[in-house]
NUTORNU-851939 format. One record per atom (N, C-alpha, C, O): x, y, z; residue in three letters. Coordinates in steps of 0.05 Angstrom, whole numbers, plus 5000, padded with zeros to 4 digits. Example, Ala and Ser with C-alpha at 12.3 -4.5 7.8 and 13.67 -1.06 7.14 Angstrom:
NUTORNU-851939
526448865156ALA 524649105156ALA 526449345156ALA 528549345169ALA 525749555142SER 527349795143SER 525850015157SER 526850235161SER 
***
This chain:
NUTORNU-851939
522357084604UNK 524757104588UNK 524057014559UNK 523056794557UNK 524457164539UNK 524257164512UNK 525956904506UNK 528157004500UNK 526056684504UNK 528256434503UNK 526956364470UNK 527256144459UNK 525556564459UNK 525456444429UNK 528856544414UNK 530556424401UNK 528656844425UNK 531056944412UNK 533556894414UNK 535156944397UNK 534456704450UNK 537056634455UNK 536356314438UNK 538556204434UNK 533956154428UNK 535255944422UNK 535755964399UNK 537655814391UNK 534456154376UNK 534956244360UNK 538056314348UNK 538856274325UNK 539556454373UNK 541556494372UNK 543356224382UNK 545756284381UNK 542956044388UNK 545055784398UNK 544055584375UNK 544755354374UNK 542255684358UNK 541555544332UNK 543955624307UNK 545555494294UNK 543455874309UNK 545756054300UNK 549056014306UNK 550856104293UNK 549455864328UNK 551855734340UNK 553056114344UNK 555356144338UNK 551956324351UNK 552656624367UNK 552656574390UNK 553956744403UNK 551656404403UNK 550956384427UNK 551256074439UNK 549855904429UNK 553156014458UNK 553255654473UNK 552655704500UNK 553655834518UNK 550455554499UNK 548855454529UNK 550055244537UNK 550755054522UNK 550755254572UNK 550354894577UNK 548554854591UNK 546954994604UNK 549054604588UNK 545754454601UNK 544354604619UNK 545754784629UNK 541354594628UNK 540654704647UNK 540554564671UNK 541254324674UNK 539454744693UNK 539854554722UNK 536754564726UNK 534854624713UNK 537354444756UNK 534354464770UNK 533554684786UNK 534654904784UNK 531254624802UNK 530054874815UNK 531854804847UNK 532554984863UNK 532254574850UNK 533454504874UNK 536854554880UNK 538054504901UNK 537754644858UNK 540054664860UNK 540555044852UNK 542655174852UNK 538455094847UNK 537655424846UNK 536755524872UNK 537055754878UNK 535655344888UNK 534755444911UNK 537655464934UNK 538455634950UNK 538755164925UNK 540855224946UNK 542855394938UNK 544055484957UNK 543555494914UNK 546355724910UNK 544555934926UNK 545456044946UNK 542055984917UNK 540856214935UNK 541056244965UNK 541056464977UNK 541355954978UNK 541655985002UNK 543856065012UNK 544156205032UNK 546455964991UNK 550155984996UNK 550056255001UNK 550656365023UNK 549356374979UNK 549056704968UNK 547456854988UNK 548057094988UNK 545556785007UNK 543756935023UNK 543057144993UNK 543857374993UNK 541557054970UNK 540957284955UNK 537757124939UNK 537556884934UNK 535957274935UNK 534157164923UNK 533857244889UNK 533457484882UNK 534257014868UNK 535157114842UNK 532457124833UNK 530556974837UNK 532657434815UNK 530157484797UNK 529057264782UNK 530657114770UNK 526557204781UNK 525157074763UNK 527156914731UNK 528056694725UNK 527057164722UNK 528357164695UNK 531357004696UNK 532256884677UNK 532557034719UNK 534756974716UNK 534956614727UNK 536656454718UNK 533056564745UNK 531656304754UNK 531556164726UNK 533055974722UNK 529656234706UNK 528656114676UNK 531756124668UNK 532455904661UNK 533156244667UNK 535656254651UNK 536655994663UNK 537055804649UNK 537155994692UNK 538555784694UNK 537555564688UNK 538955424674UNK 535455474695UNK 534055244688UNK 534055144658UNK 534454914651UNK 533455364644UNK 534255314614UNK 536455274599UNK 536555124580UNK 538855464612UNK 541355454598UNK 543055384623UNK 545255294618UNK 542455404649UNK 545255344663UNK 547555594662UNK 547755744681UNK 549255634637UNK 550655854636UNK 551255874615UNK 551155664602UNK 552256124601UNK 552556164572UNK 554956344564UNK 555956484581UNK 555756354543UNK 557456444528UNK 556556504506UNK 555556354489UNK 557156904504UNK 555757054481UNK 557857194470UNK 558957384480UNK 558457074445UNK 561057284445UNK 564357264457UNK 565857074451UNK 564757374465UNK 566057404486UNK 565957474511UNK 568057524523UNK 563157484523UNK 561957504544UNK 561857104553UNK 562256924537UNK 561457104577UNK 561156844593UNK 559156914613UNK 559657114626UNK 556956804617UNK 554756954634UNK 555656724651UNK 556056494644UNK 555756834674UNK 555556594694UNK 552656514706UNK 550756654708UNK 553056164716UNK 550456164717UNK 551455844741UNK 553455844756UNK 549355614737UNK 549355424761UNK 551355224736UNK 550355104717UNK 554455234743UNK 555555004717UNK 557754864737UNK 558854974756UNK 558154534727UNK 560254494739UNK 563354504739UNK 564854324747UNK 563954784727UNK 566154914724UNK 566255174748UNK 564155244759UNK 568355274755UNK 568755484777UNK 568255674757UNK 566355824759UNK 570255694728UNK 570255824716UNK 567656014713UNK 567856244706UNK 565755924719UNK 563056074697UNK 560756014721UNK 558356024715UNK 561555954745UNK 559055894759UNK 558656154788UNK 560356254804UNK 555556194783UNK 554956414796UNK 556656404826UNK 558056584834UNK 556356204837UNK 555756124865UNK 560056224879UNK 561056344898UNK 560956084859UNK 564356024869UNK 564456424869UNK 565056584887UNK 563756464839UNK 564956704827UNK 564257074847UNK 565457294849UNK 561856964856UNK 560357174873UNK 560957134899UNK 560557334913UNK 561956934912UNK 563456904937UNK 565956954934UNK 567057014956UNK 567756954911UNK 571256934914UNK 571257334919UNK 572557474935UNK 569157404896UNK 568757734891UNK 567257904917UNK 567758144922UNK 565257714934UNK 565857844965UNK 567257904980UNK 567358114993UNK 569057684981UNK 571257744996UNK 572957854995UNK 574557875013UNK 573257974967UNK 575058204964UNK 574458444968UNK 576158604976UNK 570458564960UNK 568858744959UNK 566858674968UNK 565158544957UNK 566958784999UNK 564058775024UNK 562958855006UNK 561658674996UNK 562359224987UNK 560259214991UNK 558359014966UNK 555859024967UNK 559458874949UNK 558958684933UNK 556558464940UNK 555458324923UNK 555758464976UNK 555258294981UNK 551558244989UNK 550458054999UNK 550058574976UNK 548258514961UNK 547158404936UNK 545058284933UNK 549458464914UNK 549858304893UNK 550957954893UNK 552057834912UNK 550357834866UNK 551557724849UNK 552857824828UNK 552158024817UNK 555157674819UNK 556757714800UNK 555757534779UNK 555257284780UNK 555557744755UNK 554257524731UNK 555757384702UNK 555457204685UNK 558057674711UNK 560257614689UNK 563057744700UNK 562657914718UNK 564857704695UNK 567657764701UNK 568157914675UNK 568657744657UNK 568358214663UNK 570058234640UNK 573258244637UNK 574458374620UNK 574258074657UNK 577258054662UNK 579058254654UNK 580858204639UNK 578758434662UNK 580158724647UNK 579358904677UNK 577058904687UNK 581359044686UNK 580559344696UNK 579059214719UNK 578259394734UNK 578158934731UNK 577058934750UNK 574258934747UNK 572658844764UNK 573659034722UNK 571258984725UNK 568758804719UNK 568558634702UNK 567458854733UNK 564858664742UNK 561258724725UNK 560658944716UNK 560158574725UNK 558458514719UNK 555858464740UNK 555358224738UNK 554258564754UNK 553358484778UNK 549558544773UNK 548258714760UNK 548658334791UNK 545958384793UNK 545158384825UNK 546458274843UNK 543158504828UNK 541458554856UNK 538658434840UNK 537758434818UNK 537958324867UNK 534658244870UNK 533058324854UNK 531158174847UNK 533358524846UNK 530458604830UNK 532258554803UNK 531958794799UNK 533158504790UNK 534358434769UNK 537058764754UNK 538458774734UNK 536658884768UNK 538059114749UNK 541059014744UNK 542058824757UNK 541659084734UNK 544458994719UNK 546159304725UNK 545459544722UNK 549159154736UNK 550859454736UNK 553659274735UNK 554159044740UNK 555659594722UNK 557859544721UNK 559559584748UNK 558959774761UNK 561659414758UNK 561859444780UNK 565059514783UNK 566559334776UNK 565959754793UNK 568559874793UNK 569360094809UNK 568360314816UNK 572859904815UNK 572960094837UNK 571360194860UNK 570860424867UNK 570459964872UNK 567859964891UNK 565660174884UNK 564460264904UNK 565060244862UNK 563160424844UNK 561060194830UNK 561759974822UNK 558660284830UNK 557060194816UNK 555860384793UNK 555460624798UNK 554960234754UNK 553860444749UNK 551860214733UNK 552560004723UNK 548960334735UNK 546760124722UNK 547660194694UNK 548760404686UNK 546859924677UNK 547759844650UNK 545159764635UNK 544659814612UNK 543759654651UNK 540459404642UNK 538659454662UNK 539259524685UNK 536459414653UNK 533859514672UNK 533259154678UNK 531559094695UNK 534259024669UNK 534458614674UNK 535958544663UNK 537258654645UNK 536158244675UNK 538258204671UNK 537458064637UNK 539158084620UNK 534757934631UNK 533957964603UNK 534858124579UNK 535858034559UNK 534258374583UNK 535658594568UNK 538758584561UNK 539958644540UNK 539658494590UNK 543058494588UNK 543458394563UNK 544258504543UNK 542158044570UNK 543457844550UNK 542057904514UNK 543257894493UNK 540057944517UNK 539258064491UNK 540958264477UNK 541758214455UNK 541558554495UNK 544358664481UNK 545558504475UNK 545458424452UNK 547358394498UNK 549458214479UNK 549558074448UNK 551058064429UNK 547357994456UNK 546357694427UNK 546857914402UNK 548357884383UNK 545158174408UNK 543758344393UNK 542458264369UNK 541258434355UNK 
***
């Protein structure tokens, strides 16, 4: 993960990180989740925990419900089985729709039980955003 350009940008005050977590508390949302998180998104958490770009809120390991992977990707299963290869990475609170990643990191918009890819990682994602 390119983390010159997001601190760059929380230097810039475009971008608020919170704290980061550990690897042990990454391993266990992975366990909650039965999901194994890409590399990139592992460094994210460890580094930033979760963030706010914009008006985007990336969810990530925080101790808020609001913004944390783990609450946010379980409340959105149980509404949408098939959700339940994914994580949810952002909520754009509008229209339902979702923000979602699978294992290998691709990024999609998630609607109307429709999926459509957005990011080839979830890296890329947050870089758009920042732009």
């Amino acid at each position: 993960m390119n983390k010159e350009h997001i601190d760059q940008a929380i230097q810039e005050k475009k971008v608020f990180a919170l704290q980061g977590t550990n690897l042990e508390a990454v391993k266990s949302a992975e366990l909650k989740l039965n999901f194994k998180f890409p590399k990139e998104y592992v460094e994210f958490l460890i580094s930033y925990g979760a963030m706010s770009i914009k008006d985007h809120e990336i969810f990530g390991i925080a101790p808020s419900t609001h913004i944390d992977v783990l609450s946010n990707t379980l409340e959105e299963r149980e509404r949408y089985n098939v959700l339940s290869p994914y994580i949810v990475v952002e909520n754009l609170a509008f229209d339902g729709l979702l923000i979602t990643m699978d294992e290998k990191g691709l990024i999609y918009e998630f609607n109307n039980e429709s999926f459509e890819k957005i990011s080839d990682s979830f890296e890329q994602y947050i870089h758009q955003l920042i732009g």
